[in-house]
C-alpha positions in Angstrom: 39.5 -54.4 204.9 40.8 -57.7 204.7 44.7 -57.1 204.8 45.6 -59.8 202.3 43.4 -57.9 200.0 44.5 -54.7 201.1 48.1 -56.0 200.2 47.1 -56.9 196.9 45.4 -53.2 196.2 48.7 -51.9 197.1 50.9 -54.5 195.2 48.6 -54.0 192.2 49.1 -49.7 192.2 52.8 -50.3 193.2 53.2 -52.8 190.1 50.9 -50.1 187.6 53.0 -47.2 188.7 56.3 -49.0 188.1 55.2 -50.4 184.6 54.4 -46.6 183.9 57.5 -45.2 184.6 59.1 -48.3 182.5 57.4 -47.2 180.1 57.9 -44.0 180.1 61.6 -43.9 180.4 62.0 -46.9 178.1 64.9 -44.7 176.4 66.7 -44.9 179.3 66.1 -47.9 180.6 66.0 -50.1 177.7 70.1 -49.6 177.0 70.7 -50.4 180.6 69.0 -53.8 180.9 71.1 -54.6 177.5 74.3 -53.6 178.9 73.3 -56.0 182.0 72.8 -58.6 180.1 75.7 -58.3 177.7 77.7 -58.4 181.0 75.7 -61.5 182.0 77.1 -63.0 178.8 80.5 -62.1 179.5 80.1 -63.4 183.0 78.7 -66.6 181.7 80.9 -67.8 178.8 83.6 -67.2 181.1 82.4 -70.1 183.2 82.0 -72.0 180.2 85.5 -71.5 179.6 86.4 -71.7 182.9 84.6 -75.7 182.8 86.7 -76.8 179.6 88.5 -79.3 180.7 92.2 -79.3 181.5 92.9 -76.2 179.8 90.2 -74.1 181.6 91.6 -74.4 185.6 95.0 -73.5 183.7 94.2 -70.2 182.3 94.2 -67.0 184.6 91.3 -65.6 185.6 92.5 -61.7 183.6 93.0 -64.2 180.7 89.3 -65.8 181.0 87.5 -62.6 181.1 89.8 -60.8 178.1 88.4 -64.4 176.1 85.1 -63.5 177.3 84.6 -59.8 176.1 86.8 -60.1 172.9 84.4 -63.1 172.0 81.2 -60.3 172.4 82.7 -57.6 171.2 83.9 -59.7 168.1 80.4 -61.0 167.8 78.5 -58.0 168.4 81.0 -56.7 165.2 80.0 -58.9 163.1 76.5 -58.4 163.8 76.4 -54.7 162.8 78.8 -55.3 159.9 76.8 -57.7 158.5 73.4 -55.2 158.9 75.3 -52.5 157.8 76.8 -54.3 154.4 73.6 -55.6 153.1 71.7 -52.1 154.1 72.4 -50.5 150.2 72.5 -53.4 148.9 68.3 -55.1 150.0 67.3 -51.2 149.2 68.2 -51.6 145.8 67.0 -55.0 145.1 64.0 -54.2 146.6 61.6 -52.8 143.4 62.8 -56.4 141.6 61.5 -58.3 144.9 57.8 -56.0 144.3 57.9 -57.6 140.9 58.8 -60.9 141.9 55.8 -61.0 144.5 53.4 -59.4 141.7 54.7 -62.1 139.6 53.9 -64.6 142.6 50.4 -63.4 143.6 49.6 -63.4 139.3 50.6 -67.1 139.2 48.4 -68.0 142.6 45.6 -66.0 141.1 46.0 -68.3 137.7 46.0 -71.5 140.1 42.9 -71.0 141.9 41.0 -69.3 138.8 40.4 -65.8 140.6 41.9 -63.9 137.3 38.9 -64.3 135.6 36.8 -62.5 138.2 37.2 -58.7 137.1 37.4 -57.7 141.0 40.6 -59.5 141.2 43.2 -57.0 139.0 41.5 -54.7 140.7 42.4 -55.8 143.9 45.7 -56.8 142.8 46.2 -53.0 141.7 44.5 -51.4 144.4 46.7 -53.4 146.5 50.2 -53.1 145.9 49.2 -49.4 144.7 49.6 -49.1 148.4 52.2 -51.2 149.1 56.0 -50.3 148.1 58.6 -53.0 149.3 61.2 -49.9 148.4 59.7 -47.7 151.3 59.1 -50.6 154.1 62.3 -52.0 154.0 64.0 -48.6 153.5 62.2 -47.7 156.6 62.9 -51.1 158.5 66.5 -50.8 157.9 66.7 -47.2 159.2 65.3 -48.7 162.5 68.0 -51.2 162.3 70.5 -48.1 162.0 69.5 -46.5 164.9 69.8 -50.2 166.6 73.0 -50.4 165.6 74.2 -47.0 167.0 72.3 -48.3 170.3 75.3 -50.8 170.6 78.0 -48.4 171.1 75.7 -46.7 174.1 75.4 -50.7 175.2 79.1 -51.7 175.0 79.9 -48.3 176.9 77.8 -49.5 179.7 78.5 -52.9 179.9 82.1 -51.7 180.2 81.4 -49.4 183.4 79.4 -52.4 184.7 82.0 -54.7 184.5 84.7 -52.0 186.4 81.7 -51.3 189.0 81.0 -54.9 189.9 84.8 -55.1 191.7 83.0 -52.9 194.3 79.8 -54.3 194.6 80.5 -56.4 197.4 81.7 -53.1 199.0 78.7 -51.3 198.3 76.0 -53.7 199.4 78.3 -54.0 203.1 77.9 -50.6 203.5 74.1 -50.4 202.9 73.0 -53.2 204.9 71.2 -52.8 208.2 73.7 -56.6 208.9 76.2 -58.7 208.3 73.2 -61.3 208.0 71.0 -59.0 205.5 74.2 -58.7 203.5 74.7 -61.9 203.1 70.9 -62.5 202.1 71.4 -59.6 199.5 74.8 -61.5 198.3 72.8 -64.6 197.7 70.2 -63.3 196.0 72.6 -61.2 193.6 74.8 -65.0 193.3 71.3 -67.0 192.9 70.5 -64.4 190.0 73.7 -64.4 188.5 74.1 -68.5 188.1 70.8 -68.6 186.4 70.3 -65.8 184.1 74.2 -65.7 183.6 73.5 -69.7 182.2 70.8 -69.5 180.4 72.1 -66.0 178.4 75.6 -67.5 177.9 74.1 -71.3 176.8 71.2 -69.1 174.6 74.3 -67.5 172.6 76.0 -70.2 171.9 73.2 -72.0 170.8 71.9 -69.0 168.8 75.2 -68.9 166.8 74.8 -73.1 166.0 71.1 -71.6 164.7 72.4 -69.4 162.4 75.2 -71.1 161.6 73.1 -74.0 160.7 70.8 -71.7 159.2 72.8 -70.3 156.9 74.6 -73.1 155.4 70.9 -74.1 154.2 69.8 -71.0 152.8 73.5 -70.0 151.3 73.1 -74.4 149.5 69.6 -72.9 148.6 70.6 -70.2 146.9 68.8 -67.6 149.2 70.1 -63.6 149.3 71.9 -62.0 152.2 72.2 -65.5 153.7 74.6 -64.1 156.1 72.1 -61.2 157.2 69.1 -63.0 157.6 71.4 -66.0 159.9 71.8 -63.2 162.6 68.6 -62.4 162.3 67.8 -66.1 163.3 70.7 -65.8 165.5 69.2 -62.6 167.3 65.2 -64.0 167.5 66.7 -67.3 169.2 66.4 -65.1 172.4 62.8 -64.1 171.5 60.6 -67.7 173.1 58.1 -69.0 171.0 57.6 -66.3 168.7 61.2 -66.1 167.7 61.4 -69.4 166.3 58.1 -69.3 164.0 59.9 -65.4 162.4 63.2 -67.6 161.5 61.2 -69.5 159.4 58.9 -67.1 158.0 60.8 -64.0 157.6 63.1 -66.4 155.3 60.0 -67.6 153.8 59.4 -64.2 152.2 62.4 -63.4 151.3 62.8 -66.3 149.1 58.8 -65.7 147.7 60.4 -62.4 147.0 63.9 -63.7 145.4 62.6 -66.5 143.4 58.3 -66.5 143.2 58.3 -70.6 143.3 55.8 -72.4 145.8 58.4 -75.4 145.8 61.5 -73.8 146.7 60.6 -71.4 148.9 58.6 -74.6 150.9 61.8 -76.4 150.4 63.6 -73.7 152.3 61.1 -73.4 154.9 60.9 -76.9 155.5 64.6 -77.0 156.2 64.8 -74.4 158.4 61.9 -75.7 160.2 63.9 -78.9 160.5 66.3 -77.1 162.1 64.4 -75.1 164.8 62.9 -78.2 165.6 65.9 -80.0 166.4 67.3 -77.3 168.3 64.4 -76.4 170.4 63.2 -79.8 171.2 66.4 -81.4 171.2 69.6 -80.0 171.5 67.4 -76.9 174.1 66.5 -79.0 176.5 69.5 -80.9 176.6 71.7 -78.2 177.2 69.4 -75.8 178.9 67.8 -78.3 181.0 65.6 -76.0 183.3 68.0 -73.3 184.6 65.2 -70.5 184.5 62.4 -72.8 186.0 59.5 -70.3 184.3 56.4 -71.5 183.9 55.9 -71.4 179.7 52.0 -69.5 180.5 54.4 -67.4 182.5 57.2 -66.5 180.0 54.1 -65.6 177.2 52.3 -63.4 179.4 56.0 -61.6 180.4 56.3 -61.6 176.7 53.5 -59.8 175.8 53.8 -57.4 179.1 57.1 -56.4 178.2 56.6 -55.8 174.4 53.3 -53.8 175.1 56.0 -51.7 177.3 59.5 -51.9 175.5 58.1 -52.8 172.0 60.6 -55.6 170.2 63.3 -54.7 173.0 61.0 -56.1 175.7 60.8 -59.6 173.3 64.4 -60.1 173.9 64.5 -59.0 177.6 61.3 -60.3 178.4 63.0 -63.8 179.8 65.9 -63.1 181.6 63.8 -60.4 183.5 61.0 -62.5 184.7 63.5 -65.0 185.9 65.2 -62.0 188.0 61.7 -61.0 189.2 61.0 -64.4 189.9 64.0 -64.7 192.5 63.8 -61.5 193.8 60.1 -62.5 194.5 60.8 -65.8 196.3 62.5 -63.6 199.0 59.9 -61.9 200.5 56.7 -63.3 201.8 54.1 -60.9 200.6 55.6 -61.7 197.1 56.5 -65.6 197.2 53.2 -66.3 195.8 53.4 -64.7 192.6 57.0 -66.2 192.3 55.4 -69.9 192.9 52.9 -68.9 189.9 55.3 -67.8 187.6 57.6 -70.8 188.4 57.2 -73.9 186.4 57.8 -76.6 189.3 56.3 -74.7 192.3 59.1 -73.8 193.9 61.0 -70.7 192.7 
């Protein structure tokens, strides 16, 4: 057997067998990857505030990283506040939402002349007969509760993390067959950390512009739970691709739901589409420029790989993990090949 094919058998049951356990213990490993990447954020704004000019080299290092986790913590507050506070009040406005949309679909009906046709009230009956806004967001926001109490879990190991990662340096000495495979595993770990500690750190900030952004437009447009649905844009900033079109549409519903008008619930779309666009082909790139280096075929198969194994977690982690895959990839011979394809230049 040809061994280059032979490798490929084995990397191919090695990478099944992996992705089977993944998913399998997705309950365990899911909060782990989070807390890593909540301490990737930390990590990374407290460069960014170590860059500011002038007052940045002045500030001690104790003080950086105190600015650094209040800022989450405070941000990862507000986040579940704001879910929790509007969780009573969208169950209860959602049976005047059911008759806004029957109100909506009625007028669209009247538009293009279907009403007439007698298989169109039935439809329309059969229809939302089987569809209760009530019991979908009801049951939507109880996933979001049990989200929410996955933050606590999170912070709690994102907190060990951060006291572990003083003796990492100690840890990977000890395990090394040398001084020169420690310092290959050092680089690696540094090489992982600049990039996916960037892009996580820039991709906050620039989610919270999003939804700041965002909800100034819908709070002048007159929108309910403004606030809730701007960290939901916030939150699916980290989501490529996909993330960007649900900010717009999600939204979109909501105000078909609020107000049943074709006009203003285009004009809010159109407005928040305004915005996305700036910000990802503008403001992105700019800032970003190409930290991860991922081929964009590459990030949307890792997309739908890791949401096929993590469901909406994997969305959100699906990124920041390829990039560490990627890396880790470039290291080793038998596996530089699959970095260079998932790379976006050619060289990972």
């Amino acid at each position: 057997m040809d061994h280059r094919f032979q490798t490929f058998v084995y990397g191919t049951a090695i990478a099944l067998m992996i992705g089977w356990v993944f998913y399998i213990g997705r309950d365990v490993f899911v909060p782990i990857m989070f807390s890593v990447f909540v301490v990737y954020v930390i990590l990374g704004i407290a460069r960014l505030i170590r860059s500011i000019p002038v007052v940045g080299a002045r500030l001690p290092q104790w003080v950086i990283s105190l600015l650094s986790v209040f800022i989450i913590a405070f941000g990862l507050c507000m986040v579940v506040y704001t879910l929790i506070a509007n969780k009573d009040s969208v169950i209860a406005q959602a049976p005047r939402y059911q008759e806004s949309l029957l109100a909506a679909v009625q007028k669209v009906a009247v538009w293009l002349r279907f009403e007439s046709e007698p298989t169109w009230t039935t439809l329309r009956r059969d229809l939302f007969a089987q569809v209760s806004i009530q019991r979908i967001v009801s049951s939507t926001l109880s996933s979001v509760s049990s989200l929410v109490a996955s933050v606590v879990v999170v912070a709690l190991y994102a907190c060990f993390l951060l006291v572990e990662r003083g003796h990492l340096e100690a840890k990977i000495n000890a395990i090394a067959q040398s001084p020169q495979h420690a310092q290959r595993i050092k680089q690696v770990i540094a090489d992982i950390n600049a990039r996916v500690g960037a892009y996580l750190a820039l991709k906050t900030l620039l989610g919270v512009l999003l939804g700041a952004l965002s909800w100034v437009i819908m709070r002048v447009m007159g929108l309910e739970f403004a606030p809730f649905w701007a960290v939901v844009i916030a939150l699916l900033n980290y989501v490529p691709y996909i993330g960007s079109v649900l900010s717009v549409l999600l939204p979109g519903a909501m105000a078909m739901a609020q107000f049943g008008d074709a006009n203003h619930v285009l004009s809010i779309m159109l407005w928040l589409t305004v915005v996305q666009f700036a910000i990802g082909n503008f403001l992105d790139p700019y800032i970003m420029g190409n930290s991860l280096n991922l081929s964009p075929f590459a990030i949307l198969v890792s997309l739908a790989v890791w949401v096929a194994l993590w469901g909406v977690s994997g969305a959100f982690l699906a990124v920041p993990i390829t990039a560490m895959l990627t890396i880790i990839f470039s290291e080793f011979p038998g596996t530089r090949p699959v970095a260079v394809l998932l790379s976006q230049s050619g060289k990972p």
